[in-house]
C-alpha positions as CSV (number, residue, x, y, z in Angstrom):
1,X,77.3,17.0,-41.0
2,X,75.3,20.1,-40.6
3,X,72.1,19.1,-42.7
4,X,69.9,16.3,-41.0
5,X,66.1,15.0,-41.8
6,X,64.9,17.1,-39.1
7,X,65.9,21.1,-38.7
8,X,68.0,22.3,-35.6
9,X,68.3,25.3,-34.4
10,X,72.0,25.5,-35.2
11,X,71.3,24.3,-39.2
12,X,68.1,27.2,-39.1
13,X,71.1,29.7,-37.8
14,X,73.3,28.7,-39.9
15,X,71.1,29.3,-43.3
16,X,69.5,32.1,-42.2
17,X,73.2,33.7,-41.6
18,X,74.7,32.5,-45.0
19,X,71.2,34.1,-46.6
20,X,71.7,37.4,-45.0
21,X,75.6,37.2,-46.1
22,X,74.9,36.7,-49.6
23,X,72.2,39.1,-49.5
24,X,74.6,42.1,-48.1
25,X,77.3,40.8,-50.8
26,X,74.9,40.9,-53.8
27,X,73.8,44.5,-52.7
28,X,77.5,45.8,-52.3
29,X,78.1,44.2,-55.2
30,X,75.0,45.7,-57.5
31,X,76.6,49.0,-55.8
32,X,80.0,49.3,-58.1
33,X,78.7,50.1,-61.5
34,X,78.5,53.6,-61.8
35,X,82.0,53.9,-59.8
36,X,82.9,51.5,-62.1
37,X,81.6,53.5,-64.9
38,X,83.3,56.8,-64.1
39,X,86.5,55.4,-63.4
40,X,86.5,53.6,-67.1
41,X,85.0,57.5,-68.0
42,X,87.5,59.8,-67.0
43,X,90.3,57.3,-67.9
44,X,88.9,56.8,-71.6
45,X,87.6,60.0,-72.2
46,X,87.4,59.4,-76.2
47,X,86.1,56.0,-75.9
48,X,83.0,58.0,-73.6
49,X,82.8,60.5,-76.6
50,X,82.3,58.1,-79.1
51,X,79.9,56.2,-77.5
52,X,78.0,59.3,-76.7
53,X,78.3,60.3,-80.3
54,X,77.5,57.3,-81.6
55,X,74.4,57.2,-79.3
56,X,73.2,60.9,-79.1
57,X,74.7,62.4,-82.9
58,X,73.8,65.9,-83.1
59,X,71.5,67.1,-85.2
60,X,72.0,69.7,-88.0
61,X,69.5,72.1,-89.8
62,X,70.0,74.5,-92.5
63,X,68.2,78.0,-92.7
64,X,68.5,80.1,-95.8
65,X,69.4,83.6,-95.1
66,X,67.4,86.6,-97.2
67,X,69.3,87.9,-100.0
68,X,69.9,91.7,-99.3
69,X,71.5,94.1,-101.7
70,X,74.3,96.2,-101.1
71,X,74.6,99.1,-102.9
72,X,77.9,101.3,-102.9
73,X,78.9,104.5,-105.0
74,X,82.4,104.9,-106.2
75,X,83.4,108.3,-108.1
76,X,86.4,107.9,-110.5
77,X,87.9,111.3,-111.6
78,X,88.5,112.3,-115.1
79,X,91.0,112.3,-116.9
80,X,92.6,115.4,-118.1
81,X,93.3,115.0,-121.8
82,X,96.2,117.3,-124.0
83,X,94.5,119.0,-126.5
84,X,96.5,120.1,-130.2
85,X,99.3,122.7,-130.1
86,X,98.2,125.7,-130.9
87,X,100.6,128.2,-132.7
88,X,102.2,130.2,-129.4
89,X,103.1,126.6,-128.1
90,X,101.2,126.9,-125.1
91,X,99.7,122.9,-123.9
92,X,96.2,123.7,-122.9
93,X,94.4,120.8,-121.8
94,X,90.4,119.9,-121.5
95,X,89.5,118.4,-117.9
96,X,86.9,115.1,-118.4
97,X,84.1,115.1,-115.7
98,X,84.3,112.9,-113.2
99,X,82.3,109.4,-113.2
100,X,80.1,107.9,-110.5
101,X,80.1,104.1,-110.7
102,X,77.2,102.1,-109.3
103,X,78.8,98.9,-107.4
104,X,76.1,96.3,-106.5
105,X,77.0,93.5,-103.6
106,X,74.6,90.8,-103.5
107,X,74.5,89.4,-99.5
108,X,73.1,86.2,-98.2
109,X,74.1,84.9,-94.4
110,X,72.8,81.4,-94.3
111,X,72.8,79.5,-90.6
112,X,73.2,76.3,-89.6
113,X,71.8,75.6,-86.3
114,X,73.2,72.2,-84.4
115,X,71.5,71.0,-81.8
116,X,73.2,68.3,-79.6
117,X,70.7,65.8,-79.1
118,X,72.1,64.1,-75.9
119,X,71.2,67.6,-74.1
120,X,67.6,66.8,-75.3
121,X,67.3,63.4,-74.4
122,X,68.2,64.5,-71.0
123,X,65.6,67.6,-71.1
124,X,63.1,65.3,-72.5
125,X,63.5,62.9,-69.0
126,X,63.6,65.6,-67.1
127,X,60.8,67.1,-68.7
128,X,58.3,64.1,-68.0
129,X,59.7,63.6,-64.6
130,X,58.4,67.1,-63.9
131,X,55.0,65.9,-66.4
132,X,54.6,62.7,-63.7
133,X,55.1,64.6,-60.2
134,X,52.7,67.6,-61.5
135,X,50.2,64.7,-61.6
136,X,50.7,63.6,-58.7
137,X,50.6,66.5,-57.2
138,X,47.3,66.9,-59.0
139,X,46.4,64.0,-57.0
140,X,47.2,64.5,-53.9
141,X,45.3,68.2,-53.8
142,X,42.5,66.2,-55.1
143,X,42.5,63.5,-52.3
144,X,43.1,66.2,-49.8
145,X,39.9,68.4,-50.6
146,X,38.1,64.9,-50.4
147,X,39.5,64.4,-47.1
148,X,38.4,67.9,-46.2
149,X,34.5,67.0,-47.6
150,X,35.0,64.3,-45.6
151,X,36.1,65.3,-42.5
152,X,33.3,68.7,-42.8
153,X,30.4,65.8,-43.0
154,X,31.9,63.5,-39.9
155,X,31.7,67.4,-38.1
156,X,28.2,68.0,-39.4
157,X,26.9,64.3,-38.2
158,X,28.7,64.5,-35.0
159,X,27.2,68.0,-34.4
160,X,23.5,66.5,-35.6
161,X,24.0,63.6,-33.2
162,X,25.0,65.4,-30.0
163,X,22.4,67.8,-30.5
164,X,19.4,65.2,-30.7
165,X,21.1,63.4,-27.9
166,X,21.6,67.1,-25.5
167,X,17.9,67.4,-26.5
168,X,16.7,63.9,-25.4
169,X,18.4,64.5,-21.9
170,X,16.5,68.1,-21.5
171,X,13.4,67.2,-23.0
């Protein structure tokens, strides 16, 4: 029987090694999820899509372009039209001027802008992560010019103190 009313060295051992080998086992254990996770991923690729779509959908707007007006000039030539026979039966025909035709093209580019939203999730995390370690670093120049004030007065008393105490041995 390895438990007894009163602890042995050996039963102390022996716990103290089965806790450190569940403890290694639980940590290599916790360790598998993202391998895990990309092996599912680049096996189900669609399955990944779908959740990410499902998740992150993007996001569409619509901007209305400016009408703009086109204007082009087309010249039809005229026609050439037979006048009456005249008595030496010569044709002699009257020449219509030509025509310019106004053509007017009414233009409008519209854009649809669509912004994939996963890509700003992740910008937005990465963007406070930057937010948090500026303040900290904030911090930390602020607790280093108080060490500074602090360490300029520990000079200044140390200086005042040896020079009261040079004075008292010359005086």
């Amino acid at each position: 029987m390895i438990y007894h009313d009163k602890a042995t060295l050996k039963t102390s051992l022996f716990i103290v090694i089965i806790w450190v080998a569940l403890c290694i086992l639980a940590s290599l254990s916790s360790c598998s999820g993202k391998k895990a996770f990309t092996k599912y991923a680049s096996k189900h690729p669609e399955a990944l899509a779908k959740e990410c779509l499902d998740k992150f959908p993007a996001k569409e707007t619509y901007i209305q372009g400016k009408i703009d007006t086109l204007m082009t000039y087309e010249t039809i030539p005229g026609d050439s039209i037979e006048c009456p026979k005249v008595a030496s039966n010569q044709l002699s025909f009257v020449k219509c001027k030509d025509s310019k035709v106004i053509i007017k093209t009414l233009l409008r580019i519209d854009t649809i802008n669509r912004v994939d939203s996963s890509a700003n999730y992740l910008l937005n995390i990465q963007n406070n992560k930057v937010k948090s370690l500026d303040g900290k670093i904030k911090d930390l120049k602020q607790d280093k010019r108080q060490l500074y004030m602090w360490l300029i007065f520990l000079i200044i008393f140390i200086g005042i103190n040896l020079y009261f105490k040079i004075k008292k041995y010359f005086l």
